[in-house]
C-alpha positions in Angstrom: -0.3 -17.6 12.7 -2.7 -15.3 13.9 -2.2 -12.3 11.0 -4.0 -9.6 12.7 -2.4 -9.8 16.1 1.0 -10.6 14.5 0.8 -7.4 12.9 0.0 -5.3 16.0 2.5 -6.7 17.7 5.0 -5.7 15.5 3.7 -2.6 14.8 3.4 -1.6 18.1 7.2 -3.2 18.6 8.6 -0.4 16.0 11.8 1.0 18.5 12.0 4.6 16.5 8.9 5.7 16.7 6.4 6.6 19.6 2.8 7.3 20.3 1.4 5.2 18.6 -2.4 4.6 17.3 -3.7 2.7 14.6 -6.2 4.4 12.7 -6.8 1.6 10.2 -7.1 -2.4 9.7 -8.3 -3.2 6.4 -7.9 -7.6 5.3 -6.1 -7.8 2.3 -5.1 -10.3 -0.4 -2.4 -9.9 -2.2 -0.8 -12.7 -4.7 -3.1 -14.9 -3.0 -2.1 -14.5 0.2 -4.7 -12.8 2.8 -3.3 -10.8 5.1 -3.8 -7.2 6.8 -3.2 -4.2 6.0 -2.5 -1.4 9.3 -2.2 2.3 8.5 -1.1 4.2 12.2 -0.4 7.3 13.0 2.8 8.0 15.5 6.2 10.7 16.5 9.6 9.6 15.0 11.7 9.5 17.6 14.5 11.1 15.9 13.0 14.5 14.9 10.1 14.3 16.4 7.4 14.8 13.8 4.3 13.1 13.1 4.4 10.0 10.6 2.0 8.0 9.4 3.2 4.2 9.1 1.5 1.3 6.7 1.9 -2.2 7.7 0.8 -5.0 5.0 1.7 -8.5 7.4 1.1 -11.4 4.3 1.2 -15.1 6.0 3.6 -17.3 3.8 2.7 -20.5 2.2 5.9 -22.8 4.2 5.7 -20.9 7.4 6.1 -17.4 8.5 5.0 -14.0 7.1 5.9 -11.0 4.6 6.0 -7.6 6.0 5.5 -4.6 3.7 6.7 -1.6 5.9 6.5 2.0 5.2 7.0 4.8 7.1 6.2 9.2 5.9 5.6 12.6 7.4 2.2 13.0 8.1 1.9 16.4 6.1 2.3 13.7 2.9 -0.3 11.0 3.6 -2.6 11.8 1.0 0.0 12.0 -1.8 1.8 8.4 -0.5 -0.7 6.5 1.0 -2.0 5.6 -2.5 1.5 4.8 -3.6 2.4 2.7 -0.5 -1.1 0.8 -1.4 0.3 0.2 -4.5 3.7 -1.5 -3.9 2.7 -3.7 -1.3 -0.4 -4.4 -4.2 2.4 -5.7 -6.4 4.4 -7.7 -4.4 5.1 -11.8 -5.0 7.0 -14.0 -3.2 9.4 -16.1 -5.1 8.8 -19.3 -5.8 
């Protein structure tokens, strides 16, 4: 599994949102898994304001990936961003 290109893919495959542009792609580990971690900027198709969107794409140990998905309004990146960080920080997969 190629992590990186996995996650763009997908990212880039989200059907409600358009425009758009990743700003960010930072490696990640997380429960010792290393992954990737995508922060983009984009329009909600729905009521058309800006959103930011954070993508943590985790490769599992068996096969397949974890993808930690988040999607705000723009005007509240600096207040969420940190948070977002955080959850996908603290997940585990089950054994």
């Amino acid at each position: 599994l190629d992590v990186e290109e996995t996650a763009e893919r997908l990212l880039r495959g989200l059907d409600g949102t358009a425009d758009l542009a990743i700003g960010e792609r930072h490696k990640v580990s997380v429960a010792g898994l290393n992954g990737v971690e995508m922060v983009a900027t984009g329009r909600d198709r729905s009521s058309d304001g800006p959103v930011v969107i954070v993508q943590t794409l985790l490769p599992a140990a068996r096969g397949g990936y974890f993808r930690i998905l988040a999607q705000f309004p723009a005007s509240e990146r600096d207040a969420l961003l940190p948070v977002v960080r955080r959850i996908a920080e603290s997940f585990r997969p089950l054994p």
